[in-house]
C-alpha positions as CSV (number, residue, x, y, z in Angstrom):
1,X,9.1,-45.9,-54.3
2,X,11.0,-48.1,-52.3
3,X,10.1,-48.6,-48.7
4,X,12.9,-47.0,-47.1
5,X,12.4,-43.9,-49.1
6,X,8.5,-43.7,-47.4
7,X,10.4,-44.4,-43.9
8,X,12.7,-41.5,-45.2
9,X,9.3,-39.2,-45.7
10,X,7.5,-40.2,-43.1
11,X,10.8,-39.5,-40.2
12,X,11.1,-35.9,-41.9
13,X,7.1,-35.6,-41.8
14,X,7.2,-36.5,-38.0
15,X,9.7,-34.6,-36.9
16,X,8.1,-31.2,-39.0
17,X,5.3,-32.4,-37.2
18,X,6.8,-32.4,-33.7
19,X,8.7,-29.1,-34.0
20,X,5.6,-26.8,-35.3
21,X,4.1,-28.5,-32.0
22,X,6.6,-27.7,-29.9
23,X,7.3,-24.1,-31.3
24,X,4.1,-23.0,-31.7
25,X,2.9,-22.7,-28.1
26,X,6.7,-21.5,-26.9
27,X,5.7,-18.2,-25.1
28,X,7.0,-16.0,-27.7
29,X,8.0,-12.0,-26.0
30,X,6.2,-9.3,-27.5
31,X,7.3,-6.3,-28.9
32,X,6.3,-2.9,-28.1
33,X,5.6,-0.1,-30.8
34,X,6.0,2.2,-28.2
35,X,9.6,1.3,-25.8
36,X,11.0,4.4,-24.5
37,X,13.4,4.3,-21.9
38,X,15.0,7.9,-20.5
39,X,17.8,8.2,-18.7
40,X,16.8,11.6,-16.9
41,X,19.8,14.3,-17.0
42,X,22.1,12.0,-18.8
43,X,24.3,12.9,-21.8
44,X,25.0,10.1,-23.2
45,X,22.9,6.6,-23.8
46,X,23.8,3.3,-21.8
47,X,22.7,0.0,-21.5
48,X,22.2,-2.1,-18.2
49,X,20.6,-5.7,-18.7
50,X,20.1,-5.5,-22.0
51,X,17.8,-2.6,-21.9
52,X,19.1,0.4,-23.8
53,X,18.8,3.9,-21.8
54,X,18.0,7.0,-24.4
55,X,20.3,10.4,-22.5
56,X,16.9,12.8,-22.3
57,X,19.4,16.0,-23.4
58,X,19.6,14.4,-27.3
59,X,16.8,12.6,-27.0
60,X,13.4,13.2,-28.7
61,X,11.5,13.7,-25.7
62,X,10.5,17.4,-25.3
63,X,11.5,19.1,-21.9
64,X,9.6,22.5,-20.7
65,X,10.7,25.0,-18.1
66,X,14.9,24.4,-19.3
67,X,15.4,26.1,-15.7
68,X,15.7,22.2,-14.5
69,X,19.0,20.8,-14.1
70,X,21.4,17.8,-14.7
71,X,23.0,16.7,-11.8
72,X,25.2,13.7,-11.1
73,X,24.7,11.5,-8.7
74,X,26.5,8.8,-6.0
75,X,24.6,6.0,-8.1
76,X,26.7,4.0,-10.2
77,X,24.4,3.0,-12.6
78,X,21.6,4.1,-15.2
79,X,19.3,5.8,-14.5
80,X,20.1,6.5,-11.2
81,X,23.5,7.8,-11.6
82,X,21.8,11.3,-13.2
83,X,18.6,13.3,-12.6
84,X,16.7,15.9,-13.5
85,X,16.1,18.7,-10.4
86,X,14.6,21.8,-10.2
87,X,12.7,24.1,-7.5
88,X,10.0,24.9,-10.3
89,X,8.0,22.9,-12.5
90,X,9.0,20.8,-15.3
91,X,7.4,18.4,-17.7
92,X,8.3,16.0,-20.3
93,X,6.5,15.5,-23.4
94,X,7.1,11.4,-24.9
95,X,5.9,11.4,-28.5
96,X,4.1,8.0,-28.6
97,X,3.7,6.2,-31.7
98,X,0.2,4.4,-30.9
99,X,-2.5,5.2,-29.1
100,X,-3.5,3.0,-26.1
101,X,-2.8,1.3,-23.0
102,X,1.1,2.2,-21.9
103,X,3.0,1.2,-18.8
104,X,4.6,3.8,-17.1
105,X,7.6,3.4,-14.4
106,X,9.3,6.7,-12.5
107,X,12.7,5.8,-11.1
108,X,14.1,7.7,-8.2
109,X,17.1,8.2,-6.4
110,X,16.4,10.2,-3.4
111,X,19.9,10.5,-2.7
112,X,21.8,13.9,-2.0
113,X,22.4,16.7,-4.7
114,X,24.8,19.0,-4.8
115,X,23.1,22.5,-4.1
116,X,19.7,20.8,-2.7
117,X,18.6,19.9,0.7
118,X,17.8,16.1,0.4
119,X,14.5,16.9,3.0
120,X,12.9,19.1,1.4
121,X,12.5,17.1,-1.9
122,X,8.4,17.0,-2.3
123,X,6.6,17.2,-5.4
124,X,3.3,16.0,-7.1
125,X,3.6,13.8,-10.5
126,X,0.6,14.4,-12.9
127,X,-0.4,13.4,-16.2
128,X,-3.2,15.0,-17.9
129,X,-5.9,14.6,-15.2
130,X,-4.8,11.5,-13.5
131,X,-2.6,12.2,-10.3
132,X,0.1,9.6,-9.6
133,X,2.1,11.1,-6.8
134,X,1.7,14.0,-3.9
135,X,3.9,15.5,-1.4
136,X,6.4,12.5,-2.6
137,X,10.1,12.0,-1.7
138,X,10.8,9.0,-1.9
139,X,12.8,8.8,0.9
140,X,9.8,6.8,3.0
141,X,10.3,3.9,0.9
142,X,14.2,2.9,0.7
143,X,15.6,4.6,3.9
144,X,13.4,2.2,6.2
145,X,15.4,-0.6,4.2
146,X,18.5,0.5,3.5
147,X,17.7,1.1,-0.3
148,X,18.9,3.7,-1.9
149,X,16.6,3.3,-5.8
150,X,12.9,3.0,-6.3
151,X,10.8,2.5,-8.8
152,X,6.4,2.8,-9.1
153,X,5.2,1.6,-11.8
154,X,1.5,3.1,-13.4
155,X,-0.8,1.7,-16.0
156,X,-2.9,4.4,-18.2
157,X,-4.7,4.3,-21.6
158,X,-3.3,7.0,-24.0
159,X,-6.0,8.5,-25.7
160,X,-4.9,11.7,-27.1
161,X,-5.3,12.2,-30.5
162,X,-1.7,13.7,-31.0
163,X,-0.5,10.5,-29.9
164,X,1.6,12.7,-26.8
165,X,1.9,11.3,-23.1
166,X,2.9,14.1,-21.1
167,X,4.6,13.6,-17.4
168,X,5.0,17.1,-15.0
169,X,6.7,17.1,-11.9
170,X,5.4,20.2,-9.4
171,X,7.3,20.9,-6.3
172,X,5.1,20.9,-3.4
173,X,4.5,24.7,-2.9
174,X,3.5,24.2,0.9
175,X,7.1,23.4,1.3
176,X,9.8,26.1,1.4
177,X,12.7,25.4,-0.6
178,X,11.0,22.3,-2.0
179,X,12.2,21.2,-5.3
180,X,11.0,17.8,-7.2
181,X,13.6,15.3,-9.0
182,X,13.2,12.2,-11.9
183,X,16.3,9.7,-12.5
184,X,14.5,7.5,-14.9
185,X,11.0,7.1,-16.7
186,X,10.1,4.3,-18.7
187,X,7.0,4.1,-21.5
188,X,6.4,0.6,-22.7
189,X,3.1,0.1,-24.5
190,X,1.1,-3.4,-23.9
191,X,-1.3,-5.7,-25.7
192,X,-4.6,-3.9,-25.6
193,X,-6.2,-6.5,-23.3
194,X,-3.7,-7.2,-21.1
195,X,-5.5,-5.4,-18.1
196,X,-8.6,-3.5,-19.9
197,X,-9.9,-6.9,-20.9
198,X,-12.9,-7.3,-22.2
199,X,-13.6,-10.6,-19.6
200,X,-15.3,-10.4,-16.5
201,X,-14.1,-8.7,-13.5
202,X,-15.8,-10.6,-9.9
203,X,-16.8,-7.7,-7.4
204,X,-15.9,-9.6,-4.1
205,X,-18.4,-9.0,-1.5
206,X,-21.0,-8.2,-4.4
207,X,-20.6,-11.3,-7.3
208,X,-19.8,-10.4,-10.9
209,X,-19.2,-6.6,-12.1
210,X,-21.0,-6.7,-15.4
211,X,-18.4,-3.9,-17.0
212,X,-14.8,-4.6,-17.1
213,X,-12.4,-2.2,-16.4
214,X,-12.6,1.1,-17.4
215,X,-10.1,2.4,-20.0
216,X,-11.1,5.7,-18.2
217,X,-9.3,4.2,-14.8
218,X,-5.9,4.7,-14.1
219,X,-3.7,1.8,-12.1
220,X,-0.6,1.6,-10.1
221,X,1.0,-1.5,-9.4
222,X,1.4,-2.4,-5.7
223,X,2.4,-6.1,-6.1
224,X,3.7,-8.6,-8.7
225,X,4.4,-11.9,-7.2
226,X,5.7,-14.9,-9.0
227,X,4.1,-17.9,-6.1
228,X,6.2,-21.2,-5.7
229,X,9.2,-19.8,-7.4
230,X,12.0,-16.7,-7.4
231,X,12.4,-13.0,-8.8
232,X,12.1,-12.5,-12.4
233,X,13.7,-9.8,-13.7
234,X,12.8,-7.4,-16.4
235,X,14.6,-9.0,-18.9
236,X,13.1,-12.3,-18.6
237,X,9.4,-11.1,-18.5
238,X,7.3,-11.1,-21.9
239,X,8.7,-8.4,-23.5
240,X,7.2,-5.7,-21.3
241,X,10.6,-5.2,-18.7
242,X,8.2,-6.2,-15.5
243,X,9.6,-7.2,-12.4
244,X,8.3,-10.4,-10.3
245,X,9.5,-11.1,-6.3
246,X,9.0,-14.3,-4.8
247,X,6.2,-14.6,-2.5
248,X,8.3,-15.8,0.4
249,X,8.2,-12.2,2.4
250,X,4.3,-11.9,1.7
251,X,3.6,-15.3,2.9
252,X,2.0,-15.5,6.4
253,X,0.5,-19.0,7.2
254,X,2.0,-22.0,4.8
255,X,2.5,-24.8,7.6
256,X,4.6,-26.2,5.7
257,X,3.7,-25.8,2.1
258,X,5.2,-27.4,-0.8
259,X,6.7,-25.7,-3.9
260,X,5.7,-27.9,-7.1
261,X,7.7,-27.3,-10.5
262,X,7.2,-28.6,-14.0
263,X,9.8,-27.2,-16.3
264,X,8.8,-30.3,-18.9
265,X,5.1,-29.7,-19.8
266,X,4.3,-27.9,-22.8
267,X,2.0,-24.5,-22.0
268,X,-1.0,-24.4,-24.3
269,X,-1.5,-20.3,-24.1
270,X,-4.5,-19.0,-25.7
271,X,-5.0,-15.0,-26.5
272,X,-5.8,-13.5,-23.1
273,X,-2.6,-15.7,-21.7
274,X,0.2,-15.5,-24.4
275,X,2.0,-12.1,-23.1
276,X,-0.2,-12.2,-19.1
277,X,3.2,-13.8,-17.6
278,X,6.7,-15.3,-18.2
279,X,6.2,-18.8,-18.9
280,X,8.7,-19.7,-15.7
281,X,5.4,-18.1,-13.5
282,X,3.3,-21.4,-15.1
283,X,5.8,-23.6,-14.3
284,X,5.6,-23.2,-10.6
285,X,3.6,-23.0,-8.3
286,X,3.1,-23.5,-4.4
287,X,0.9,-26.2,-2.9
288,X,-0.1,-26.9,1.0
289,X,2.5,-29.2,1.3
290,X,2.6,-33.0,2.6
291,X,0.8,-34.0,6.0
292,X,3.3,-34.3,8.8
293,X,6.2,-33.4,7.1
294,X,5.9,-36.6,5.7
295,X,6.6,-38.0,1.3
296,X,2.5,-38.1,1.1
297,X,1.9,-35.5,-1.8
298,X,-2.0,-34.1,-0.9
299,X,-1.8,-32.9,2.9
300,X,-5.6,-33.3,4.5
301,X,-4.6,-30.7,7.3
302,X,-7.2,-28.2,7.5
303,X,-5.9,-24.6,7.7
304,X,-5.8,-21.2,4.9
305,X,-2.7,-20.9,2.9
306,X,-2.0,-16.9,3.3
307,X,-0.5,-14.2,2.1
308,X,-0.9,-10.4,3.2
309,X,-0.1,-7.5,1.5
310,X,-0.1,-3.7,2.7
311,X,-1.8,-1.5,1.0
312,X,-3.5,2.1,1.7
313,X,-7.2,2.0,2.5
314,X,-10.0,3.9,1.1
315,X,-9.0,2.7,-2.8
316,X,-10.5,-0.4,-4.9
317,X,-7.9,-3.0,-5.7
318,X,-7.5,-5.2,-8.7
319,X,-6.0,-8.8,-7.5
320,X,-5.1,-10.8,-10.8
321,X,-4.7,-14.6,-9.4
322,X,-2.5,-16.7,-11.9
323,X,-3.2,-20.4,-12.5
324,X,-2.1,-23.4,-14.4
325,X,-2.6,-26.8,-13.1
326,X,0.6,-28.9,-14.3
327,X,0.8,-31.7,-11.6
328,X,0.6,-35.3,-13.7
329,X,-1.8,-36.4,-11.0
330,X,-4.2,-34.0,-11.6
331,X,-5.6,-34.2,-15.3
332,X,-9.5,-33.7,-15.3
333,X,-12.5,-31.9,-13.3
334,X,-13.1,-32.0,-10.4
335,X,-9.5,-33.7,-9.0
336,X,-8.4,-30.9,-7.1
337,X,-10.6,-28.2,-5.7
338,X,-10.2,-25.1,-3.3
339,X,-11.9,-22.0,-2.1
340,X,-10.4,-18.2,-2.4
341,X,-10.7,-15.6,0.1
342,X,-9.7,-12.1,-0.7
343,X,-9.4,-9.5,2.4
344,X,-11.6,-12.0,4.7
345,X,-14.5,-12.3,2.1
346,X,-15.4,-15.0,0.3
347,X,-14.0,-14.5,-3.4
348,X,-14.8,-18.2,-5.2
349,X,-16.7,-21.1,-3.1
350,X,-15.3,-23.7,-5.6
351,X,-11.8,-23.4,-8.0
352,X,-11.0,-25.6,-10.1
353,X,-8.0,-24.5,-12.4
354,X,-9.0,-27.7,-14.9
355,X,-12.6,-26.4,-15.3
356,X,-11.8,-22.9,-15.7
357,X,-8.6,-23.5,-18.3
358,X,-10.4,-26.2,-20.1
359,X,-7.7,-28.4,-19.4
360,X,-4.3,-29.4,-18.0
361,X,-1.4,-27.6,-18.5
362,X,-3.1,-24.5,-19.8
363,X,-2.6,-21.2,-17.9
364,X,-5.0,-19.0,-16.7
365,X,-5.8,-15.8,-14.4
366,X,-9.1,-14.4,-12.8
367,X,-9.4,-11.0,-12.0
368,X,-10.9,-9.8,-8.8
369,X,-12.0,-6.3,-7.5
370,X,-12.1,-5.7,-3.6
371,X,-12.9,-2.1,-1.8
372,X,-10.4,-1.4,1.3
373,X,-12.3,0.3,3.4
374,X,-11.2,2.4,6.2
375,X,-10.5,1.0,9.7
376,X,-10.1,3.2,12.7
377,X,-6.7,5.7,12.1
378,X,-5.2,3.1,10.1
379,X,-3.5,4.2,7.0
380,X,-2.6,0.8,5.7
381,X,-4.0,-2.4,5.7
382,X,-3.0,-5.8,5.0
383,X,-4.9,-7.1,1.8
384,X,-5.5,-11.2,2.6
385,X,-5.1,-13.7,-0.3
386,X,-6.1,-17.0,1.3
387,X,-6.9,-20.3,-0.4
388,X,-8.9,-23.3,1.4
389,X,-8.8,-27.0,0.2
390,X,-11.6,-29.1,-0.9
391,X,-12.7,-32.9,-0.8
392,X,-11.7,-33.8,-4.4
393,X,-11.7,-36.8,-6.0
394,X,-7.9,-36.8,-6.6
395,X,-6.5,-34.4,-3.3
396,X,-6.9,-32.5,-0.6
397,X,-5.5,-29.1,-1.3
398,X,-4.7,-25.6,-3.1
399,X,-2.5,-24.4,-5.4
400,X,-1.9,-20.8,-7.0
401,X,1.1,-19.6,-9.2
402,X,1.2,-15.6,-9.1
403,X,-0.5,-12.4,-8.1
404,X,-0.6,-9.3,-9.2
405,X,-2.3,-6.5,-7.2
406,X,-3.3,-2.7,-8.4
407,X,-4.6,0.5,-7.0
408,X,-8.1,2.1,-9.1
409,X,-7.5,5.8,-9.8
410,X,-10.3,7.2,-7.7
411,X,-11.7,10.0,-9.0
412,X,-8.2,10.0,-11.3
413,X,-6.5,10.3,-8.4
414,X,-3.7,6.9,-7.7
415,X,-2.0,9.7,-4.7
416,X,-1.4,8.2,-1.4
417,X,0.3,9.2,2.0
418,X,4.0,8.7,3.1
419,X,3.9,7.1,6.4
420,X,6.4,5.2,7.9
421,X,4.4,1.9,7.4
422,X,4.1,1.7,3.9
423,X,6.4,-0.9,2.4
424,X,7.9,-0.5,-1.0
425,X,7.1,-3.5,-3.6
426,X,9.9,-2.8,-5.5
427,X,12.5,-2.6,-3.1
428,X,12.6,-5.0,-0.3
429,X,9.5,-6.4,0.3
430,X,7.3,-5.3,3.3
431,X,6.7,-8.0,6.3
432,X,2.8,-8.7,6.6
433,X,2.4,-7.3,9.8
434,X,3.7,-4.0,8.8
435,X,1.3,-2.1,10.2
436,X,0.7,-3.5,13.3
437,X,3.9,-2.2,15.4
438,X,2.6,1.4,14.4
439,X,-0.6,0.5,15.9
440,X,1.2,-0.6,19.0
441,X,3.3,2.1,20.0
442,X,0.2,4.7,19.0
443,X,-1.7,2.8,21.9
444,X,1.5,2.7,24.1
445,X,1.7,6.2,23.8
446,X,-2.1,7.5,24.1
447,X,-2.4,5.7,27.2
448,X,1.4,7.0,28.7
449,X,0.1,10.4,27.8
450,X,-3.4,9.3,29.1
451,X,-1.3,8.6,32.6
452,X,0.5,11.9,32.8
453,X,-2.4,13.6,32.5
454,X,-4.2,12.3,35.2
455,X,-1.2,13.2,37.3
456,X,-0.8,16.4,36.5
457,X,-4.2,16.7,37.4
458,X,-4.1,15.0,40.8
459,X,-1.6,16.8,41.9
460,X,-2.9,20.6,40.5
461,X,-5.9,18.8,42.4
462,X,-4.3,18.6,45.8
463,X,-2.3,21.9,45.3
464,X,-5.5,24.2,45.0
465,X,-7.4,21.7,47.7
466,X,-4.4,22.3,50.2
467,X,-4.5,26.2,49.8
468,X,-8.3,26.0,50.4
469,X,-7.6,23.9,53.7
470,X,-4.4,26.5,54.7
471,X,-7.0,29.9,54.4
472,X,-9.4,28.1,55.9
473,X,-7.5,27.7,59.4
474,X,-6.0,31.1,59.4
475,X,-9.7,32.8,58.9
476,X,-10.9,30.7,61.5
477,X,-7.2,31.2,63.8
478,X,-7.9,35.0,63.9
479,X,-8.8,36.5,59.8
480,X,-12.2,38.3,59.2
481,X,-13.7,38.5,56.0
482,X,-11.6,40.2,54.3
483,X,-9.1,37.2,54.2
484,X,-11.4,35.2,52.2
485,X,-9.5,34.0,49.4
486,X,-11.4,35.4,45.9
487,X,-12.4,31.9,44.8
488,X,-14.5,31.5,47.9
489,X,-15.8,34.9,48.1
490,X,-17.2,35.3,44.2
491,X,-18.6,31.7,44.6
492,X,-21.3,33.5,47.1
493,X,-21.1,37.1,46.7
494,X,-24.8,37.3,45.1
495,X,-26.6,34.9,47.8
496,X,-24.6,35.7,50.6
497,X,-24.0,39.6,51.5
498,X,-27.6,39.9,53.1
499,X,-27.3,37.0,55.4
500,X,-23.8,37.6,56.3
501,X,-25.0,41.4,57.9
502,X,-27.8,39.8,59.7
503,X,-25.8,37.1,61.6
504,X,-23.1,40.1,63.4
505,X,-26.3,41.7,64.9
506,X,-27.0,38.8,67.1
507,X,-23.5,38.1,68.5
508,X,-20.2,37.2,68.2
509,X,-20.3,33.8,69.1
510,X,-23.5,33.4,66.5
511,X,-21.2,35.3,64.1
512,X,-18.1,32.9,64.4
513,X,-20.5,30.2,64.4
514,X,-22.7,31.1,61.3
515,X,-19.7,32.0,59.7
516,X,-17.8,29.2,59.8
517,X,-21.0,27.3,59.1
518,X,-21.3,29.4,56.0
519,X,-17.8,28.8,55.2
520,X,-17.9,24.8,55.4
521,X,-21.2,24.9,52.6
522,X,-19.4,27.2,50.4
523,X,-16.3,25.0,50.5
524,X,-18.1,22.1,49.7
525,X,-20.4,24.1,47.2
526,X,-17.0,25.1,45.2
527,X,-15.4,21.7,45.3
528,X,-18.1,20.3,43.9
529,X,-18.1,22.6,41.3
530,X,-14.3,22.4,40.7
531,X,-14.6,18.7,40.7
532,X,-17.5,18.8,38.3
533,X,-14.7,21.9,36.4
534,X,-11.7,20.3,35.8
535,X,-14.1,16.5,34.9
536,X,-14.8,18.9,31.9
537,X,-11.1,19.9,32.0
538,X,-10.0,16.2,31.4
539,X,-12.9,15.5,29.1
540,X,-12.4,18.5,26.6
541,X,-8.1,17.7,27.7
542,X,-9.2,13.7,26.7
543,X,-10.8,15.1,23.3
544,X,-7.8,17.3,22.0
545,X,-5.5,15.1,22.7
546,X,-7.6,12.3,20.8
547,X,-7.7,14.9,18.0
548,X,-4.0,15.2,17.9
549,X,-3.1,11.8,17.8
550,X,-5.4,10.7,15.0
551,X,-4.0,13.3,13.4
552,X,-0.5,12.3,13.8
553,X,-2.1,9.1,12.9
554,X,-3.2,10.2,9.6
């Protein structure tokens, strides 16, 4: 064989070569058995962004109670432009193909329908024994912002044996004329270890929670964040139609912070990785930026790269941290290093994305479990992610590329209030200090109402002390006895009487003299106990009041 025709074999040998090493580790999407998507009250299918719509009327999908209704409405595209309304309960039935893990997202459009009052729309959402929603309208989450969709998006493991998921929707019965509505709902199943994984799960506060999470515990998703770059859309995730915000509204202290990019490195994804996010999410990434704003790469300023993120207290919280070191700089142990806090505790003393990963350019995430507990009247908190850099041999800094953040059924219950303070995560994202102007004007207002009160008592004070004063002077100008005003004369009817009969047999001046003597002791007697009276007026006053506000509170 002549030696061109080996330089022939060889070129055609390398270049196989190079493309099954390229292809192979391309992030490829994956495909659901189970991808339901029902346009609720709809007619007729559509398609937005590539994801087809399935009208529920022809669909597959069972509907009970047929009492429900399709109404159109102002939305101009699926599935928000129909919905499914009644004033009684309804449920859908979505004949899954595989048992399992299965994502479920509700759309709503709490808009105005024709023949229902838009504020009385409150209903609980329930499937099988887990609880996702309660008194819910919707209307807490996009009016604050100008919205007018929503979505929430739940995680649960199918385990019925009949391969059914079904969904019911009960208006709230404590509310006349409620009635309960669904534009869209989504069923998408997942790779069986995408969130029940079989890896460890680090209790912060407490170290390592021996058993991963339960296939028995139900999730909500309160957060999916791709850190260092922009939104991802459903389209462009890994096959599963998840949407990813931009950390920018969640981030608190990044003084200046850097974002880093590296759209030519080839990802190395392992089993756990492949489908855990888009390969974009790897790519970037935010760093603590250069030192006074200047071209040095590593900044050596000394400060905790936040992020806050409200959520409601009194629930456990999975936080899913997304790594993959891809700076050129950075290639082996040890050469960059950071510590994590999670809601002010101390999550890792020492990360370092090369150790865990087993090397450079391979992604990575570590799951995290953190209790939120309860803080005064607070209904939501801000949930801290905060990262710290290390001494390394190559840097000074910190770098992370997502989060994701869920809500633990508790006791199969995901249901939390509607207050004003909660921020949507899939509409516009909340500020990080959401919570804190409600807090303000609660203690504006306890301690106006605080004010008023004492007012009104000073001045019922000075009325009744006044009137004392006035019947005092006419007794003594020319009344008797019998002008004694009740609240003086009960004060000392028992103790008095016999004394009083004595003193008018020894004279009149005695008489006037005794009297008036007797009349100055009861007066300060019965001040004394009106002072110590209305003390317990403004206590037991202080005490309701304190009751009413932490219940407006709640």
């Amino acid at each position: 064989m002549s030696s061109s025709s080996y330089k022939y074999l060889y070129l055609n040998f390398l270049f196989l070569h190079l493309t099954i090493l390229v292809t192979g580790n391309l992030q490829q999407p994956y495909l659901p058995l189970d991808n339901i998507a029902l346009d609720c009250g709809s007619t007729l299918p559509s398609s937005v962004n590539n994801r087809n719509w399935t009208a529920d009327i022809s669909s597959e999908v069972a509907l009970l109670d047929q009492d429900s209704g399709s109404i159109k409405s102002t939305a101009n595209e699926a599935p928000y432009d129909t919905a499914r309304v009644s004033r009684s309960k309804f449920t859908y039935t979505f004949p899954v193909k595989t048992a399992g893990p299965k994502f479920v997202r509700l759309h709503f459009y709490p808009g105005s329908y024709p023949g229902f009052n838009r504020s009385k729309a409150s209903f609980s959402v329930t499937t099988g024994r887990y609880t996702f929603l309660s008194n819910f309208s919707g209307v807490h989450y996009t009016d604050p912002h100008g919205d007018t969709s929503y979505a929430r998006e739940f995680i649960l493991n199918v385990e019925d044996e009949r391969k059914n998921l079904s969904i019911t929707f009960t208006p709230s019965p404590h509310v006349a004329g409620a009635y309960a509505f669904i534009n869209g709902i989504e069923i998408v199943s997942m790779p069986t270890s995408l969130y029940y994984t079989a890896g460890e799960m680090k209790d912060v506060g407490k170290g390592f929670n021996p058993d991963p999470l339960q296939k028995q515990t139900a999730l909500e998703m309160m957060y999916r964040v791709n850190v260092g770059g922009g939104e991802i859309t459903p389209p462009d995730d890994t096959g599963m139609f998840r949407k990813w915000l931009s950390d920018v509204d969640y981030l608190t202290d990044a003084r200046p912070s850097a974002f880093q990019s590296n759209d030519t490195i080839e990802l190395q994804y392992n089993n756990d990785t492949r489908y855990a996010a888009p390969d974009v999410l790897y790519r970037t990434a935010r760093t603590m930026g250069p030192k006074n704003g200047t071209d040095v790469i590593y900044r050596t300023a000394e400060y905790n790269m936040t992020w806050e993120f409200p959520v409601h207290f009194t629930f456990t919280y999975l936080v899913r941290l997304h790594f993959c070191q891809f700076i050129p700089t950075i290639l082996r142990n040890a050469d960059l290093a950071f510590k994590i806090y999670i809601a002010n505790q101390t999550a890792e003393q020492y990360a370092d994305i090369i150790y865990w990963a087993g090397g450079y350019g391979i992604p990575i995430y570590k799951d995290y479990s953190v209790m939120m507990d309860a803080r005064g009247n607070e209904e939501v908190q801000n949930l801290s992610i905060a990262l710290h850099p290390i001494q390394s041999n190559k840097a000074l800094d910190a770098m992370l590329n997502g989060v994701e953040i869920f809500k633990l059924s508790n006791l199969d219950n995901l249901s939390g209030p509607n207050p004003g303070a909660y921020d949507s995560p899939t509409s516009t994202p909340p500020s990080a200090t959401s919570s804190k102007p409600n807090s303000r004007r609660r203690t504006a207002t306890i301690f106006a109402a605080a004010v008023s009160g004492l007012v009104v008592v000073s001045v019922l004070f000075f009325l009744i002390f006044r009137r004392r004063v006035l019947k005092f002077k006419e007794w003594v100008s020319g009344g008797g006895t019998s002008k004694l005003s009740p609240a003086f004369s009960s004060s000392t009817k028992s103790m008095k009487t016999q004394s009083s009969s004595d003193l008018f047999s020894t004279g009149s001046e005695l008489v006037v003299n005794s009297r008036i003597l007797e009349m100055a002791t009861t007066s300060c007697s019965d001040e004394q106990s009106f002072q110590s009276s209305e003390s317990e007026k403004m206590m037991s006053s202080g005490a309701v009041f304190s009751e009413i506000m932490n219940s407006k509170g709640r």
